[in-house]
C-alpha positions in Angstrom: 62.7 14.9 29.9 61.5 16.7 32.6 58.2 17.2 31.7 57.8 13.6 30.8 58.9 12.7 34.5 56.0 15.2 35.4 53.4 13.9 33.6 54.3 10.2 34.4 53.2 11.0 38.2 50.3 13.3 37.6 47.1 10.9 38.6 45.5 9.8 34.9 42.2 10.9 36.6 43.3 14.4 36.4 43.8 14.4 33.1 39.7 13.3 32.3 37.2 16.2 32.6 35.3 17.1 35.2 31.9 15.4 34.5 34.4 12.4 33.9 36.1 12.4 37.5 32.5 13.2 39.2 31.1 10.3 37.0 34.0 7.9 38.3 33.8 9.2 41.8 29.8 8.6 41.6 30.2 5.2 40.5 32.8 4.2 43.2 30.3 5.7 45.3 27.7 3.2 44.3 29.3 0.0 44.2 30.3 0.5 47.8 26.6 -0.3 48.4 26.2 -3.0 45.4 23.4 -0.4 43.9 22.4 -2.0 40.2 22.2 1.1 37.6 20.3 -1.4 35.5 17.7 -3.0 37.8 16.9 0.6 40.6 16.1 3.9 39.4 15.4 6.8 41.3 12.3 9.0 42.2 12.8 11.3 39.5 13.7 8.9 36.5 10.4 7.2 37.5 8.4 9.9 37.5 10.2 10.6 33.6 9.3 7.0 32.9 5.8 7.8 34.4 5.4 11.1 31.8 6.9 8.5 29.0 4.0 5.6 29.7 1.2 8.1 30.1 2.3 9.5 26.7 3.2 6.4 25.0 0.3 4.2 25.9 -2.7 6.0 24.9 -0.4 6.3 21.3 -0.4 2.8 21.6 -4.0 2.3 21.7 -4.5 4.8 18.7 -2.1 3.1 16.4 -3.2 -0.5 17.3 -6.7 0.5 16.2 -5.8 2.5 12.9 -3.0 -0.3 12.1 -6.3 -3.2 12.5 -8.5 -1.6 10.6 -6.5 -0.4 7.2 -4.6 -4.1 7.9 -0.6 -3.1 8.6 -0.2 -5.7 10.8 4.3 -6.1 10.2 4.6 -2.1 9.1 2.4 -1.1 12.0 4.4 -3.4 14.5 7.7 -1.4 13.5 6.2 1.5 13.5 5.1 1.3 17.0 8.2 -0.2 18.3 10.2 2.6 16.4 7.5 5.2 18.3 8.1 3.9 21.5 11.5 3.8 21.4 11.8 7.1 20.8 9.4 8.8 23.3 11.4 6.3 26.0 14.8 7.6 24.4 13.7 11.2 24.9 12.2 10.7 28.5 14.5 8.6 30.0 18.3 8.7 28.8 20.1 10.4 31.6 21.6 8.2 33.5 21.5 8.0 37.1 25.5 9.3 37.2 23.8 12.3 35.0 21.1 13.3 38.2 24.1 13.0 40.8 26.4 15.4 38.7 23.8 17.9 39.0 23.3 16.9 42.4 26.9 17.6 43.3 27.1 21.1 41.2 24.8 22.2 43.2 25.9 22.1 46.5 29.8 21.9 46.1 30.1 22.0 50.1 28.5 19.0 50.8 30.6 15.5 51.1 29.8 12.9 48.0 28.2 10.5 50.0 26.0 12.9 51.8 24.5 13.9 48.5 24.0 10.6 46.8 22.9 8.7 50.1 19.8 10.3 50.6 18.6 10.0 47.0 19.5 6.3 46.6 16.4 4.6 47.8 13.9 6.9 47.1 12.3 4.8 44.8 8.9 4.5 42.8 7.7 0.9 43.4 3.9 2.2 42.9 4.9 4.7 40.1 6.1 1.0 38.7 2.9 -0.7 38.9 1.2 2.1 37.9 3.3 2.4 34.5 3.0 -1.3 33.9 -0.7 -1.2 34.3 -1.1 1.7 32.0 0.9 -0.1 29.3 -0.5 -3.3 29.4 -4.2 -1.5 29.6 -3.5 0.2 26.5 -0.9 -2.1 24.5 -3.0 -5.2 25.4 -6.2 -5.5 27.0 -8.2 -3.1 25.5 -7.5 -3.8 21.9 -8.3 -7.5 22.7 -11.4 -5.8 24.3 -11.9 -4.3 21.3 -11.3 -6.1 18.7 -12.2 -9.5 20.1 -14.8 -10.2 17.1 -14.6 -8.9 13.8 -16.2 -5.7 12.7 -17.2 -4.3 9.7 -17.9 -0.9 8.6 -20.0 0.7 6.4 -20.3 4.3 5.0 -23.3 5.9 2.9 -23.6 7.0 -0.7 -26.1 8.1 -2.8 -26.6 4.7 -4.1 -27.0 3.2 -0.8 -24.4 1.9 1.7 -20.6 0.8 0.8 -18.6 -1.5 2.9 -15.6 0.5 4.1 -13.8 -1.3 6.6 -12.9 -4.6 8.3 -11.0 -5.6 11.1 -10.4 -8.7 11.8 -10.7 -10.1 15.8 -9.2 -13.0 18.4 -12.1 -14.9 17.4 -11.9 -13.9 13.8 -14.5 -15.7 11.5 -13.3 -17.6 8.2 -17.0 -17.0 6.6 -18.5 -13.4 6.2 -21.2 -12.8 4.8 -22.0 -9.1 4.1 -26.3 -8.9 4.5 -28.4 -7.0 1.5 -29.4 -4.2 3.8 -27.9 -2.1 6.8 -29.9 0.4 8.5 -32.9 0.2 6.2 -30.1 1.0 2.9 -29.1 -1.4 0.4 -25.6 -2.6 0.4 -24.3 -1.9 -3.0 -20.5 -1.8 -2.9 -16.8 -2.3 -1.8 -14.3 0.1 -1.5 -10.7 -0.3 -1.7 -8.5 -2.4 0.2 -11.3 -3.2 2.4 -10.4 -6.6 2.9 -6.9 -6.5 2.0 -4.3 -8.9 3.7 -6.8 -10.6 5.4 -7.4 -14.5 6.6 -11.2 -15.0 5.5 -11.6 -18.2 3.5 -15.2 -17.4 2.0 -17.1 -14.4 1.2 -20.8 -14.1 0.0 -21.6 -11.0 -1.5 -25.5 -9.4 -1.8 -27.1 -9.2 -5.3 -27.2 -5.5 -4.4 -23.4 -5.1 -5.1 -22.6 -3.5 -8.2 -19.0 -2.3 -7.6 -15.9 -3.6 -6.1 -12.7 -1.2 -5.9 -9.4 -1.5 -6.4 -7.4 -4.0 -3.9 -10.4 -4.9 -2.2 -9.4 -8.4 -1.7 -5.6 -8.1 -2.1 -3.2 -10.9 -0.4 -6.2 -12.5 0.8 -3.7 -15.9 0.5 -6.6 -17.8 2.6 -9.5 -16.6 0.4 -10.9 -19.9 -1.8 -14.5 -18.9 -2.7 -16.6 -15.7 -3.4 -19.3 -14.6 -5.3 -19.7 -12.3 -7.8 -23.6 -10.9 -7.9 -25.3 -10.9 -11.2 -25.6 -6.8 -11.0 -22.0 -6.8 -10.4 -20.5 -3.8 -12.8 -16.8 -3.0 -11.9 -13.9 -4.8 -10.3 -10.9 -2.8 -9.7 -7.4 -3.3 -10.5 -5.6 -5.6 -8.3 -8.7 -6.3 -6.4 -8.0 -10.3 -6.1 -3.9 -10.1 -6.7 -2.7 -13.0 -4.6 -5.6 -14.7 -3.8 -3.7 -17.8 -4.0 -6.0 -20.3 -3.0 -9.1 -19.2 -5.8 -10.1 -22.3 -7.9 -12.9 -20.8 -10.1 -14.3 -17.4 -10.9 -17.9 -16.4 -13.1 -17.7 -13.1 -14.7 -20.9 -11.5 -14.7 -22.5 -9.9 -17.9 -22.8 -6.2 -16.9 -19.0 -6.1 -16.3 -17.4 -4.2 -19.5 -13.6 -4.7 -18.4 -11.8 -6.5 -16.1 -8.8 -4.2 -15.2 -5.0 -4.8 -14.5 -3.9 -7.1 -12.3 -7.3 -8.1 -11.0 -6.6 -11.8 -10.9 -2.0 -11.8 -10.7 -0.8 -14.2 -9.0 -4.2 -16.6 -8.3 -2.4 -19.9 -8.3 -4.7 -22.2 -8.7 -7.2 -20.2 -10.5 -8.0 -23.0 -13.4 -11.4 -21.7 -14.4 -12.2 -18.7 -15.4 -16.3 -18.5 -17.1 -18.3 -15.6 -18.7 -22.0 -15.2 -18.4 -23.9 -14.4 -21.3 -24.8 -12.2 -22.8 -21.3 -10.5 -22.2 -20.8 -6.8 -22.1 -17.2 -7.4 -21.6 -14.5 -5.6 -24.1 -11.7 -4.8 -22.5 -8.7 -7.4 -20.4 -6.2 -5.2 -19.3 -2.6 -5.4 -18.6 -1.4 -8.2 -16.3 -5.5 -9.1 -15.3 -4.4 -12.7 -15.5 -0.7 -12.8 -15.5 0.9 -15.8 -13.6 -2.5 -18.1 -12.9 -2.8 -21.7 -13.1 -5.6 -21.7 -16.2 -5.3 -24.2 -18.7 -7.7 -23.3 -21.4 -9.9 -19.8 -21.8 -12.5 -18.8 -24.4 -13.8 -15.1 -24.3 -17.0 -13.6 -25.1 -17.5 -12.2 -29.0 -17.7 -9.1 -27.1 -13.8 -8.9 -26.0 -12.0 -6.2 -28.5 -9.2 -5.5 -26.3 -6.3 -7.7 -24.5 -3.5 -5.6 -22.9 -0.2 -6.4 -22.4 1.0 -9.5 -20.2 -2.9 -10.0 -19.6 -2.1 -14.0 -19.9 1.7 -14.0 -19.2 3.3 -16.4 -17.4 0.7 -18.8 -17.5 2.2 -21.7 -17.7 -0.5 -24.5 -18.2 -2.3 -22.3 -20.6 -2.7 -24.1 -24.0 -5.5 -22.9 -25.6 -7.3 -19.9 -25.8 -10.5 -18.7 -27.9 -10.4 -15.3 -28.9 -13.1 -13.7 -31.1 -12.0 -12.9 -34.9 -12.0 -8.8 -33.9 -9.8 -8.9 -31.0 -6.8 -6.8 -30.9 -3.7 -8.8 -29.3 -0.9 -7.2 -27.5 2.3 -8.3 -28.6 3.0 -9.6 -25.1 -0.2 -10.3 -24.0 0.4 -14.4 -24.1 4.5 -14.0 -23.0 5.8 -17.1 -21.6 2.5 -19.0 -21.6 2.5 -22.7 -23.7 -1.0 -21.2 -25.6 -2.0 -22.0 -29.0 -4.5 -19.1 -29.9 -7.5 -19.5 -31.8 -9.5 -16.7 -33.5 -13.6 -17.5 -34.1 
């Protein structure tokens, strides 16, 4: 019972730790001069916040530009908020009660007011300025600067020169059209994921261009015409997946196989036409799954369809396949499509 009695008139501030009494001594401290934690800093938490700008602003700049041109516009947003967040978090999470109970530790003979007083308006307003013009520089205006038109990028090969990137600008263009030569070289290719994810709404391709890689024109939701050159040999796997807005495609002769999911997911893709004569033997899984054609007939020279090629193609109702042709089991799945061998 005694000790209970004790206890009951021992101070409850006692009882806290000793960074916890300094902390609630510091605070009382502070309010006695209305001093906002959240709105003032001090000299040295600016100059950390100076170090964190400096650090994370030239990151900025980098990531902006790689994010543009490989197209990870929503990943590459997170990504640099997530960055950011933690070079401020490592730079600048002391508090200001945290710099005071250092303060105090060291000099234990000094008064509490003596040692925060001095310290309280030492403040950074240039150091501010400074780290906002830095950050805006590098977060804003110079990738603007940069990227204010579109660009695109090419690369060599033995053949001649491929297009390997484009980046899209402020005062982006909905026509491109890629020219026959660059640099004295003929352009005769696309590589992959070149112009994935972005807004164009037409594309006119050289005669030059034998090859287009895989996902070149992925989620290109805007894209409604391009043209496929007569020399045109290869198209990749999901190289037009999503194109929502495609109407009509022409296969050239010289392509032998239209791999999987080349055309998935093209909406309103109603036509699809073969030149002849057709080198084509080979439709592979998914090339056509979930389009809007209604009737198809392949060239004599098509041995092959892979699985799902047609599925889901729900206006299909006829299709022309040559006598020869191997059918997968699922090749037609949930399409409406009365087959018919010749």
């Amino acid at each position: 019972m005694e000790n209970n009695n004790t206890q009951q008139v021992i101070d409850p501030l006692y009882l806290k730790s000793e960074n916890e009494i300094l902390q609630t001594y510091i605070n009382g401290e502070l309010s006695k001069i209305n001093f906002d934690t959240k709105k003032e800093s001090l000299s040295h938490l600016e100059k950390k916040k100076l170090t964190a700008t400096l650090i994370s602003a030239p990151i900025n700049l980098i990531l902006i530009i790689v994010f543009q041109v490989f197209h990870y516009t929503v990943i590459g947003l997170i990504f640099l908020i997530f960055i950011n967040f933690l070079i401020w978090r490592k730079f600048t999470k002391a508090p200001v009660t945290d710099f005071f109970i250092k303060e105090i530790k060291s000099r234990p003979d000094e008064n509490f007011s003596d040692v925060i007083a001095p310290q309280l308006y030492d403040r950074c307003k240039n150091a501010r300025l400074l780290r906002a013009l830095i950050y805006v520089a590098c977060t804003f205006l110079l990738p603007a600067l940069i990227f204010l038109k579109p660009h695109v990028f090419y690369e060599d090969s033995p053949e001649g020169k491929y297009v390997r990137f484009y980046t899209e600008g402020l005062m982006s263009e909905d026509n491109l059209i890629i020219p026959d030569e660059v640099d004295g070289k003929k352009v005769v290719g696309l590589r992959g994921d070149v112009f994935n994810s972005t807004s164009l709404k037409s594309v006119t391709l050289p005669d030059n261009i034998d090859t287009i890689r895989g996902h070149a024109f992925e989620d290109c939701t805007e894209l409604e015409t391009i043209n496929f050159p007569k020399k045109l040999k290869y198209i990749g796997g999901y190289a037009f997946k999503n194109c929502k807005k495609i109407t009509e495609v022409t296969i050239p002769k010289n392509i032998t196989r239209i791999a999987g999911n080349t055309f998935e997911n093209c909406e309103r893709l109603q036509t699809v036409k073969f030149e002849e004569p057709s080198m084509l033997s080979e439709i592979s899984a998914h090339a056509f799954q979930n389009t809007a054609l209604k009737s198809i007939k392949l060239p004599e020279s098509v041995k092959d369809i892979g699985s799902s090629a047609f599925r889901d193609c729900r206006k299909l109702t006829e299709a022309l396949v040559p006598e020869d042709c191997r059918i997968n089991e699922r090749a037609f799945k949930h399409s409406p499509v009365k087959i018919t061998k010749y």
